[in-house]
FITOR-339076 format. One record per residue (C-alpha): x, y, z. Coordinates in steps of 0.05 Angstrom, whole numbers, always signed. Layout:
<rs>
       c1       c2       c3
        X        Y        Z
...
</rs>
This chain:
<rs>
       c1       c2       c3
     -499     -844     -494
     -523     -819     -422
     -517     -742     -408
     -513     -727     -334
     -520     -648     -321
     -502     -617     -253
     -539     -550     -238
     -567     -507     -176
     -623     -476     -166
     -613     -409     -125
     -652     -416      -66
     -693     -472      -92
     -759     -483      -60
     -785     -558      -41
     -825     -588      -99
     -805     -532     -154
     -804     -551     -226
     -737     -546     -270
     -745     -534     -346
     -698     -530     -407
     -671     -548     -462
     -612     -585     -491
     -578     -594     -565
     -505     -621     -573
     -460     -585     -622
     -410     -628     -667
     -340     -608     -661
     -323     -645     -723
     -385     -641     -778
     -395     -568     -806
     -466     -548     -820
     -466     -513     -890
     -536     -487     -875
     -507     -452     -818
     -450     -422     -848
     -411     -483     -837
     -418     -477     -761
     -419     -542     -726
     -484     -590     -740
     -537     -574     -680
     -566     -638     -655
     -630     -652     -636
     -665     -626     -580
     -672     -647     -507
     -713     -626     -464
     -718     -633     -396
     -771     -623     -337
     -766     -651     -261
     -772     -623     -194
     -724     -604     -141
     -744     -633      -71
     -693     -587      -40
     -716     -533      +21
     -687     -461      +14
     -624     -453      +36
     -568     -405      +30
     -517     -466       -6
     -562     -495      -61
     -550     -567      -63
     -529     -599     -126
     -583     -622     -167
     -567     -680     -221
     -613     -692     -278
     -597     -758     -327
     -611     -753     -405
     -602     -806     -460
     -569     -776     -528
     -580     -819     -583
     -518     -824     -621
     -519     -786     -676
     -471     -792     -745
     -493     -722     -767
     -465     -691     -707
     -404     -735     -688
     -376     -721     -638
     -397     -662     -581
     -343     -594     -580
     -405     -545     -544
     -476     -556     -526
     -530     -501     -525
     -581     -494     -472
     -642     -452     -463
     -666     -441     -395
     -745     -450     -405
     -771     -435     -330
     -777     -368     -300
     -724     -369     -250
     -638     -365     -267
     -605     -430     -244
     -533     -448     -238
     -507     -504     -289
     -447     -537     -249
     -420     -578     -317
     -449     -638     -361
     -411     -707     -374
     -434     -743     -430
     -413     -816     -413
     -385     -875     -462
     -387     -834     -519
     -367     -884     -580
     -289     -875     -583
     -275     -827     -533
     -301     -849     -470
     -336     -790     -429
     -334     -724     -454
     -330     -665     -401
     -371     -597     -404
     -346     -552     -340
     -402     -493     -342
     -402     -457     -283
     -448     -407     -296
     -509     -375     -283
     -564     -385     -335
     -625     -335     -342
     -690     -353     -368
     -696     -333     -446
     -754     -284     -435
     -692     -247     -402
     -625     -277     -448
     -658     -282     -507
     -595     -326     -534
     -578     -391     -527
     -516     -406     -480
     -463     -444     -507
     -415     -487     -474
     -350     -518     -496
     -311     -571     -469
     -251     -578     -434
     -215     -583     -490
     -170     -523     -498
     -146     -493     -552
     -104     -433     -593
     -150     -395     -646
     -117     -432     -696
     -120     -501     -670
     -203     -490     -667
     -240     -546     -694
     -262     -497     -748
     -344     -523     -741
     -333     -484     -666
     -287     -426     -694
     -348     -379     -709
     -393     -403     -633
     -319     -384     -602
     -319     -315     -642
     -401     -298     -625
     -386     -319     -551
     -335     -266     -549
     -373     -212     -582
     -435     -235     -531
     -381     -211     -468
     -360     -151     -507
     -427     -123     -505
     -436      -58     -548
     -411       -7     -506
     -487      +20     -496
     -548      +20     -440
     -553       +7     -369
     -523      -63     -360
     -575     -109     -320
     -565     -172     -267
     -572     -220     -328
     -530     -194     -371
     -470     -214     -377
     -429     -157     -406
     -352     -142     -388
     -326      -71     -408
     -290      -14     -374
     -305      +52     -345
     -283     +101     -299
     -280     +110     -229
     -343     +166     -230
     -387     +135     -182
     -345     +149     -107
     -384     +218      -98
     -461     +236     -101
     -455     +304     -124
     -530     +317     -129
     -528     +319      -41
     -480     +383      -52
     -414     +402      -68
     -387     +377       -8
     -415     +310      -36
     -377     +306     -101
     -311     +275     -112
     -266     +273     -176
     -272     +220     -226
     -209     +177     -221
     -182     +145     -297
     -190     +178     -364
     -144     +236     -341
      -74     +259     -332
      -90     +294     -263
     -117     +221     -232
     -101     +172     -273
     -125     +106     -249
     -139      +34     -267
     -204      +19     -308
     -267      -20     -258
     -323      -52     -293
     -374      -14     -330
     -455      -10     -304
     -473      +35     -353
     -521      +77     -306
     -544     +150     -320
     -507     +205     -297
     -525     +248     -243
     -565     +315     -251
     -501     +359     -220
     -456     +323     -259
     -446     +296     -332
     -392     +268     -317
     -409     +220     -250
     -448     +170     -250
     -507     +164     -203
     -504     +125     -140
     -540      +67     -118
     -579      +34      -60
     -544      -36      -32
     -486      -61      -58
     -525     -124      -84
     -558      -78     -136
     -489      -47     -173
     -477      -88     -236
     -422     -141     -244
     -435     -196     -294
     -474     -247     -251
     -416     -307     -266
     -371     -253     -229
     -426     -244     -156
     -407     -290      -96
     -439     -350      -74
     -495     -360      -41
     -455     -383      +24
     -413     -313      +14
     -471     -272       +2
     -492     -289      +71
     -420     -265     +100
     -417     -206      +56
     -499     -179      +77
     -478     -195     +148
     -416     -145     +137
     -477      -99     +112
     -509     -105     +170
     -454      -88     +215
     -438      -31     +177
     -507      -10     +193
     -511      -28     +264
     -444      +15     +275
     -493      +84     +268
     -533      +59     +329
     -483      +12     +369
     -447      +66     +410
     -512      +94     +441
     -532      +27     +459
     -464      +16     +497
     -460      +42     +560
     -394      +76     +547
     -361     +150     +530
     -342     +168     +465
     -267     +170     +481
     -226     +120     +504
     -203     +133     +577
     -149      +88     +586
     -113      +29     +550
     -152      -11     +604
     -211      +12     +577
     -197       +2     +503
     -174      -77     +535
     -250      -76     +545
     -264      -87     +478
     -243     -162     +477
     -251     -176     +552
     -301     -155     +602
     -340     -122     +543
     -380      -61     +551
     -450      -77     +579
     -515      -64     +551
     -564      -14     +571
     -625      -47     +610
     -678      -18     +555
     -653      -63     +501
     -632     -119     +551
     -705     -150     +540
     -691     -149     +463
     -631     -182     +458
     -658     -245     +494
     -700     -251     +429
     -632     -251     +386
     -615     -317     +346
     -552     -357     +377
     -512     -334     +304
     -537     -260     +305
     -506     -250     +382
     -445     -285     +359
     -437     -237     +296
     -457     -174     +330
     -410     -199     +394
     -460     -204     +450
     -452     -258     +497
     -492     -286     +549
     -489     -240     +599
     -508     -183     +538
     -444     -151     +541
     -414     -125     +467
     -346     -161     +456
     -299     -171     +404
     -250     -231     +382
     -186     -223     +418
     -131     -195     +366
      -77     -238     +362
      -23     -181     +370
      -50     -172     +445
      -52     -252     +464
       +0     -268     +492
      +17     -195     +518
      -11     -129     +522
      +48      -83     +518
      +88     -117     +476
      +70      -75     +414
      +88      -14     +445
     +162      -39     +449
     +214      -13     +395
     +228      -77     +369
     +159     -101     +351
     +150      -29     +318
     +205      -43     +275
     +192     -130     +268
     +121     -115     +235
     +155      -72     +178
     +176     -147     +152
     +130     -189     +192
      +70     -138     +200
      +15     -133     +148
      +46      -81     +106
     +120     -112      +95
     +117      -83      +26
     +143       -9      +38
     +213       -9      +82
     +268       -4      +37
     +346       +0      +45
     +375      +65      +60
     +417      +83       +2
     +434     +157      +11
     +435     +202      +67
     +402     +240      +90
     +340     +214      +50
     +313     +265      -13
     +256     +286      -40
     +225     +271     -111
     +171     +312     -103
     +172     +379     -152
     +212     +438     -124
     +170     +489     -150
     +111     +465     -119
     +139     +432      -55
     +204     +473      -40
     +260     +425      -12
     +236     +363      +22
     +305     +334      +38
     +304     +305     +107
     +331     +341     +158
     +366     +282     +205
     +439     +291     +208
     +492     +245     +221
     +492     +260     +296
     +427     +236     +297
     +431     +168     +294
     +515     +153     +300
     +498     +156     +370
     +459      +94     +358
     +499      +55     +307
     +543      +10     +349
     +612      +48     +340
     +601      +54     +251
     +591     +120     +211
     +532     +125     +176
     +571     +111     +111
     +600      +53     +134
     +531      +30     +151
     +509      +44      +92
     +562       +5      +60
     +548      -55     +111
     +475      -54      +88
     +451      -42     +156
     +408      +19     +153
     +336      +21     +132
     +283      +72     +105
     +210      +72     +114
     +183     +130      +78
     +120     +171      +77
     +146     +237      +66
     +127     +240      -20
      +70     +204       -3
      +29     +248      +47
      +52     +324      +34
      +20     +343      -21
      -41     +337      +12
      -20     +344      +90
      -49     +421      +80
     -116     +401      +60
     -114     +342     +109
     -100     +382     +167
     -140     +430     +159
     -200     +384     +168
     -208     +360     +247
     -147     +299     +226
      -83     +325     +239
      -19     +284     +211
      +51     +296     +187
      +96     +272     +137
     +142     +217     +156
     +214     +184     +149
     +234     +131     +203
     +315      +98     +194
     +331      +35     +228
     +388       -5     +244
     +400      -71     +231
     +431     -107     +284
     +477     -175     +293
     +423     -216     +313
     +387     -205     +252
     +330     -149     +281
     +317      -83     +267
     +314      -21     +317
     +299      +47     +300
     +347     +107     +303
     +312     +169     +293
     +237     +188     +265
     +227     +254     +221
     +158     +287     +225
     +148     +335     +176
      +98     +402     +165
      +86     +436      +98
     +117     +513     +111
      +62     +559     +146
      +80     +603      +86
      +53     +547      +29
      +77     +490       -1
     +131     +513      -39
     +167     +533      +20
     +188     +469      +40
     +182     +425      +99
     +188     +449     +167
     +211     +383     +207
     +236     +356     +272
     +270     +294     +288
     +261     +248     +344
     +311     +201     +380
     +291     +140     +421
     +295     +157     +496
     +282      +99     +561
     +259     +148     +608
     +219     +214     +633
     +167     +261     +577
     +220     +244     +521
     +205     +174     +519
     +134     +197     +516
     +148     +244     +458
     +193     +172     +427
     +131     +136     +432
      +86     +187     +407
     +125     +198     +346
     +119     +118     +339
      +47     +134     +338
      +53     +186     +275
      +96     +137     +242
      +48      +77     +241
      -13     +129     +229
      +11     +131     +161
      +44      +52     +148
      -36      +44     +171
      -62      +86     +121
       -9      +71      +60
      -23       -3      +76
     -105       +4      +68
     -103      +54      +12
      -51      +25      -31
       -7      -35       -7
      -84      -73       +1
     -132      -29      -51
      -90       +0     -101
      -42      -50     -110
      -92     -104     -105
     -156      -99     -115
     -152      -44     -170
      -92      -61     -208
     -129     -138     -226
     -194     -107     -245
     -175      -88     -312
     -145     -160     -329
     -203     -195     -303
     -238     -149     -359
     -196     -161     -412
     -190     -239     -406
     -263     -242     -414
     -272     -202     -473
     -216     -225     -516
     -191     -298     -491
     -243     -350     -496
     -257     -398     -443
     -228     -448     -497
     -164     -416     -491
     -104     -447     -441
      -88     -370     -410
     -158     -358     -403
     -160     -428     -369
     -103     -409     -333
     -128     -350     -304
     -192     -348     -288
     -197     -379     -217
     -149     -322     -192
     -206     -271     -221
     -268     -297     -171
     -306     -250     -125
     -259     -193     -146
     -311     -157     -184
     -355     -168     -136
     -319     -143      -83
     -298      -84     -110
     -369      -66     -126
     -381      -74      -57
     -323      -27      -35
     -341      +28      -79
     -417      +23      -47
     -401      +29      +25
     -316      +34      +42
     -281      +77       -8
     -339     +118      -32
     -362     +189       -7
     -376     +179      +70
     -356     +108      +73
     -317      +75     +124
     -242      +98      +88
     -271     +164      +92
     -301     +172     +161
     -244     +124     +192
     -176     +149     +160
     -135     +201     +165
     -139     +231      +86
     -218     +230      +98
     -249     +260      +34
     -174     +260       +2
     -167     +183      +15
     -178     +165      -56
     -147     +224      -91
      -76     +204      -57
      -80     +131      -86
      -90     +157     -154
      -29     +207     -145
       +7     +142     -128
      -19      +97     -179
      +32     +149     -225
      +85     +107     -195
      +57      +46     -202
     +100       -5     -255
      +73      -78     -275
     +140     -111     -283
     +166      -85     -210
     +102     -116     -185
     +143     -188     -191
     +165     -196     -106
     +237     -203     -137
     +235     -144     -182
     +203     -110     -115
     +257     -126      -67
     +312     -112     -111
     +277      -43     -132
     +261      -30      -52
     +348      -50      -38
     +322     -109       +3
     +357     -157      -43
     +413     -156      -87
     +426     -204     -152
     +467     -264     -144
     +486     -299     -193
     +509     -355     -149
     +448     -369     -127
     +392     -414     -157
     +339     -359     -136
     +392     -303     -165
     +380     -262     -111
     +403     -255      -44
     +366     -222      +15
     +403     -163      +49
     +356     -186     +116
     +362     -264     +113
     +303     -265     +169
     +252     -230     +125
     +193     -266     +130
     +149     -227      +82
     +203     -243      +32
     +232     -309      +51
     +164     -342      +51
     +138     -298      -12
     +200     -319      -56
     +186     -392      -46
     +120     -384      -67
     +135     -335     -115
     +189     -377     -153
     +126     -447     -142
      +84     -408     -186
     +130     -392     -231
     +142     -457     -246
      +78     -476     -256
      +62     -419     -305
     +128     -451     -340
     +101     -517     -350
      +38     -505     -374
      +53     -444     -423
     +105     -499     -447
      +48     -537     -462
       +8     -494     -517
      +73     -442     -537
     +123     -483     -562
     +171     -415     -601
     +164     -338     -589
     +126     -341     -649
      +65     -376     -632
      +67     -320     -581
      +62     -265     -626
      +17     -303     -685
      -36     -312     -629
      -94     -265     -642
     -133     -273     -577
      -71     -257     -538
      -43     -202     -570
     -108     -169     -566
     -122     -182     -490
      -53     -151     -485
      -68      -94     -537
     -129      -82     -494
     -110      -95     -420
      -47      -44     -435
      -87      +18     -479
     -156      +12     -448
     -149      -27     -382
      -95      +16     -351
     -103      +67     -407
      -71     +120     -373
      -12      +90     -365
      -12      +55     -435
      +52     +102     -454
      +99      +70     -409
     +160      +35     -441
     +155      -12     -378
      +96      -56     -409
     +125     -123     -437
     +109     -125     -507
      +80     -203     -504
     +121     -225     -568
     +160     -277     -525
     +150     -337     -485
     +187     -302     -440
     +148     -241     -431
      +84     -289     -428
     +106     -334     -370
     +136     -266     -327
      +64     -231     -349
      +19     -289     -322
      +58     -302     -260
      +62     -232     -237
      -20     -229     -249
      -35     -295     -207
      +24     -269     -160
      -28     -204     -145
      -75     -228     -139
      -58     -283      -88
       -1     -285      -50
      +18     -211      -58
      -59     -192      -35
      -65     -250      +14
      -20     -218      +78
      -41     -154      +58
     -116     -167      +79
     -115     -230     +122
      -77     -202     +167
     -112     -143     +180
     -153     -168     +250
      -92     -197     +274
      -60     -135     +279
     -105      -78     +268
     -160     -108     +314
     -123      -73     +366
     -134       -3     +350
      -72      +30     +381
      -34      -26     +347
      -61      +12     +280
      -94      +69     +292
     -126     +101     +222
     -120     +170     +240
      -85     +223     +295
     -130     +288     +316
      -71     +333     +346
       -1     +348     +334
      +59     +342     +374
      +48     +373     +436
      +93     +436     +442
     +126     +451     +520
      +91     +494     +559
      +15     +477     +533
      -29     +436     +575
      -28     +375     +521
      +46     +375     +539
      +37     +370     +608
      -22     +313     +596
      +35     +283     +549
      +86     +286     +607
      +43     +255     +655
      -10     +207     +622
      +21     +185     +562
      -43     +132     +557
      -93     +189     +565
      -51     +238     +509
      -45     +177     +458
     -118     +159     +468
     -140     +240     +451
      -92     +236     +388
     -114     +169     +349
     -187     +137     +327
     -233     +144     +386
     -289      +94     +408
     -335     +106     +353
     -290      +94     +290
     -255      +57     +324
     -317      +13     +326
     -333      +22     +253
     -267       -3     +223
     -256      -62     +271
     -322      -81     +248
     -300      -82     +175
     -238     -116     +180
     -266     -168     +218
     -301     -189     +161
     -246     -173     +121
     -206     -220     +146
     -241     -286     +141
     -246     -335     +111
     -304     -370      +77
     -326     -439      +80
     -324     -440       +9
     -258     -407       -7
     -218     -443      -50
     -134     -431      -38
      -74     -427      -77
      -62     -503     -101
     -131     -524     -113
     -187     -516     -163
     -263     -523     -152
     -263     -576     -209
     -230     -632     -225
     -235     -631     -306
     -219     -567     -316
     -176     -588     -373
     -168     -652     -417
      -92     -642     -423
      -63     -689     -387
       +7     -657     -381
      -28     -600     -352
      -69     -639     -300
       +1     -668     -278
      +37     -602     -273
      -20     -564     -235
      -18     -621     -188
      +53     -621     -179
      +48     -545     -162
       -8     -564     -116
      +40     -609      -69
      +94     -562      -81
      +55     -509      -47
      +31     -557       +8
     +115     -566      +20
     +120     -498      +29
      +70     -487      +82
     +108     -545     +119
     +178     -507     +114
     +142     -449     +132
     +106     -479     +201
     +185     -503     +208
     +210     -429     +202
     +164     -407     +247
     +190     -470     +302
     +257     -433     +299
     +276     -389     +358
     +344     -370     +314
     +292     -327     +273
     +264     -271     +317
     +227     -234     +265
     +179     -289     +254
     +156     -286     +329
     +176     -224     +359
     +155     -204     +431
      +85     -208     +418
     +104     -283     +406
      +59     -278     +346
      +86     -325     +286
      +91     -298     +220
      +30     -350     +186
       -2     -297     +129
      +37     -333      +70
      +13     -402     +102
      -23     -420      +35
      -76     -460      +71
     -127     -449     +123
     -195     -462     +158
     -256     -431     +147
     -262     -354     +199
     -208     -305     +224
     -139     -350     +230
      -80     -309     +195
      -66     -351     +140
      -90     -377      +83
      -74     -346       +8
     -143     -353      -33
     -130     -362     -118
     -161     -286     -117
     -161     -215      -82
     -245     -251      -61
     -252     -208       +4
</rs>
């Protein structure tokens, strides 16, 4: 029989010699010399060249072996291969064709193998056979057991690049304590006071200042993820040019010819127009600049620096500023996960009394009748037309360390109305103060009405400006990081260390775990980490990642399904009626209308296949692998949370189906318009600012007077100026593209990535059922009838589009949180 294996060399050089080693393991004949693991067949070896230059996407390199059939073995369940050069390689999968009575046999590998003078073990492989623990061919049961115990690692050492170790630790590696006090920040996990989700362990020393933190390192390339779990080659490239941004961003304002405020909204226009022109002693140097380097640093022709055009400023330039687009991106916007129906008023406080006095908001019913088309506010209520986005629990407990910093923000509570035609317009913002007396005095707050005309429309819009200070915040810190990006980490963890790549969830799962490692690696090297760009660009600053871990208290797996979420949030209500069983308060939701279709595809899916390989509850609670990747994921994984009475108990099929949808849900289509998004609107800083530097203006101070006058020049004092401005357009640029080798909700990178048949047919049914969607959902957006899809930006809602080209388009949902 002819063996045809598929590898890569990283960065393989012209003429360079590939060497290793190949023996087939029986999946049928037990070896009773080997503890009646499965008979080992002879060895193969194999040595050839690669005629392929360097290049930053290896090309697939295909090698051809004969196997001589062998009785002793029967037929192939794994293979074992040693890597016998000097350099890792990356083994794409091996087909063994015409194998006597089973046609070809199908190894998917896709993994990185080191040479053995680094893994001293041999790799083993399986096929795409999958399996429960007890339906093992038993000659693999004991290379499926070892395999696991390999990933499990022993809990000790520093872990290195080849290693290939999953296990958990703490978040004790934001601050750098040994620069100073100033330097240090708490460890998040492992306590009661910040509780957080578990990241992936590196098993570095701790720091001289403290025992507790663990020391930093150089380059985000060099922190430890277990090297199947690092990008590409082809996103390596994206992700060291985001790098290099980051570093350019300390020198590119004094190579600008340009002040470090702001001046007018003309000059912020700048940005994505004219540009801002280089000075003439580095003129000369950029003429020497690569075509690609100009076009990622934004320097045309002419060497002026200028960015993409953000698509909220496209078609029009004022259009954000109007209340209706204010309200439209709290369900169209890229944080449509936090407005919520108004179901008492006014709106209280959960915060503790004793240490926060009473928070209860102080808008009255004058406040915003005025506004309501004729109703009381309880007959609104009772209508379901009045809505609540709310930052007040969310920001005070820290606004007193925040503000005394040079950021200077409030506490916020913003009701809107919604109206016949289907929109929302805001009644009346709250902007709240901790009392000058402490904390446990209360709140001292104002409220603001909308005005048309003279300073008090100023003050209206200003206010506006408070409000989406902290949606920007909230949205970065937890909608997109917390509730993303940390929350998966831990179940990426635990599938590798207790299911086995032989197991259907573990099949099931693991293409909505890739880059996310990485990528949080990356963010805890240069965004979310002591002096990083959360840090220097948002309003908490230092307190940025204290405040998601006083959130993550609130944080519940099972609301995390989008229905369970709206109908928490009052933005749906069950119906019985319906075939969805819910029934959206605002019909023209587009976060929502578009995430429940989606939502309810991949629940389907999950269905089908679970139906597959758990045909009772009880092969769901007689399954050892799972019940301990549950065990593990709840009591170690989000261990500080592992006393909830929230957490299904995994004993049904039920509880399996609901588990695995809300994971792949995460970490796709919930993460997707959270981050894609982010250029489309926050590319236009006043859009989003991160962070306000004054207060309110109070009458009778000059800043009032500047406020009453130049409403352009008073916004442009109060939010990010020039410089971090700079610095976080920068990032989410990169943030929100696309690579040319993302792979979307839908697809799969490989063909065979199972040998059950039924499953093949139900992942490709989900696959044109998602493609249907994104048709309804250009369709939706075709509709004038639905304003909130468009709004007066005319700006269509596309970030739960589940396809998408390669760059920054405002669409797409990837299988994983990748970028």
């Amino acid at each position: 029989m002819e063996g045809e294996v598929v590898l890569k060399k990283k960065q393989s050089i012209f003429g360079q010699d590939i060497l290793f080693s190949l023996q087939l393991i029986s999946r049928n004949n037990p070896d009773p010399a080997n503890g009646l693991k499965g008979k080992v067949g002879r060895i193969k070896y194999c040595a050839d060249r690669i005629n392929t230059l360097q290049s930053w996407s290896a090309e697939n390199c295909t090698f051809k072996l004969h196997f001589e059939w062998d009785d002793e073995v029967g037929i192939p369940g794994a293979f074992q291969i040693q890597n016998l050069h000097n350099c890792e390689f990356f083994l794409v999968h091996l087909t063994l064709k015409d194998v006597r009575g089973h046609g070809d046999i199908h190894f998917p590998c896709n993994s990185w193998v080191f040479p053995t003078i680094k893994d001293l073990s041999h790799r083993i492989f399986f096929t795409n056979e999958t399996y429960l623990p007890n339906e093992t061919p038993s000659p693999l049961v004991k290379y499926r057991e070892e395999e696991l115990l390999n990933l499990r690692g022993n809990g000790t050492r520093e872990l290195q690049k080849w290693d290939r170790v999953y296990d958990y630790a703490t978040y004790n590696d934001l601050g750098n304590p040994d620069k100073g006090e100033d330097h240090a920040r708490p460890v998040l996990g492992g306590n009661s006071t910040y509780p957080y989700p578990r990241r992936g362990r590196t098993g570095r020393l701790a720091t001289n200042s403290d025992r507790n933190s663990e020391r930093r390192v150089k380059g985000w390339t060099n922190i430890y993820v277990p090297r199947d779990e690092e990008f590409t080659e082809l996103k390596t490239k994206d992700m060291t040019v985001l790098k290099a941004k980051l570093a350019s961003n300390v020198i590119q304002p004094k190579l600008l010819e340009c002040e470090e405020e702001f001046e007018s909204l003309e000059d912020v226009l700048k940005l994505y127009t004219g540009g801002y022109k280089i000075p003439k002693p580095f003129k000369k140097a950029t003429k020497y600049v690569p075509k690609f380097m100009k076009q990622t640093f934004h320097i045309d022709n002419e060497e002026f620096f200028k960015l993409q055009m953000p698509e909220v400023i496209r078609a029009s330039k004022t259009a954000w500023m109007t209340d209706e687009e204010f309200a439209r991106q709290m369900l169209a916007g890229v944080n449509p996960v936090k407005i919520c129906r108004l179901q008492e008023f006014p709106p209280k406080s959960k915060l503790d009394k004793t240490l926060y006095g009473d928070q209860t908001s102080k808008m009255t019913e004058k406040h915003i009748e005025i506004n309501l088309e004729g109703l009381t506010v309880k007959e609104a209520m009772r209508r379901r037309k009045l809505f609540l986005l709310d930052y007040q629990d969310d920001f005070m407990p820290y606004l007193s360390r925040i503000n005394a910093t040079s950021s200077k923000g409030y506490a916020s509570r913003t009701i809107l109305f919604l109206k016949n035609d289907g929109t929302l317009k805001p009644l009346a913002i709250e902007l709240s103060l901790p009392h000058p007396n402490g904390d446990r005095f209360g709140a001292i707050s104002e409220v603001y009405l909308p005005s048309r005309s003279g300073v008090e429309k100023n003050i209206w819009n200003l206010a506006k400006t408070y409000v989406t200070v902290n949606d920007t915040n909230y949205h970065e810190l937890i909608s997109h990081w917390l509730h993303t990006h940390a929350v998966i980490e831990p179940f990426i963890i635990a599938t590798n260390r207790q299911l086995s790549v032989l197991h259907p969830i573990h099949k099931l799962l693991r293409p909505h775990f890739r880059d996310t490692m990485r990528i949080n690696a990356t963010a805890r090297s240069a965004l979310i980490n002591e002096g990083g760009t959360i840090e220097s660009t948002f309003l908490p600053g230092k307190y940025a990642m204290e405040i998601s871990s006083i959130i993550y208290k609130n944080w519940v797996f099972t609301e995390q399904a989008l229905p369970n979420d709206l109908i928490k949030r009052g933005m749906a209500i069950r119906d019985p009626t319906s075939a969805e069983g819910l029934d959206l308060v605002i019909k023209d939701y587009p976060y929502a209308v578009d995430g429940l279709e989606i939502w309810f595809a991949i629940k389907a899916w999950v269905r089908d296949y679970c139906s597959i390989f758990y045909k009772t509850d009880y092969m769901v609670q007689q399954d050892p692998e799972l019940q301990s990747w549950w065990k593990e994921l709840v009591k170690v994984g989000h261990g500080d949370k592992k006393d909830e009475p929230w957490w299904p108990e995994m004993q049904t099929r039920d509880e399996l189906i609901e588990s695995c949808t809300i994971i792949i849900w995460i970490a796709s289509a919930l993460h997707a318009p959270l981050n894609f998004g982010q250029y489309s609107y926050g590319g236009y800083i006043l859009n989003r600012p991160t962070l306000s530097r004054r207060y309110m203006p109070k009458k009778g101070t000059p800043e009032y007077y500047e406020l009453e006058t130049n409403l352009e020049k008073a916004l442009l004092k109060t939010i990010t100026p020039r410089k971090q401005a700079l610095d976080v357009l920068s990032v989410i640029e990169i943030l929100s593209k696309h690579t040319y080798d993302e792979i979307y909700l839908g697809q799969r990178d490989i063909t065979n990535w199972t040998s059950k048949i039924d499953a093949l047919i139900a992942f490709e049914n989900f696959g044109r059922q998602i493609t249907e969607i994104g048709e309804r959902i250009r369709r939706r957006n075709c509709d004038a009838s639905l304003k909130n899809r468009y709004g007066e930006v005319r700006m269509p809602y596309t970030l739960l589009s589940p396809s998408s080209d390669a760059g920054l388009t405002g669409k797409g949902i990837p299988n994983s949180v990748s970028i």
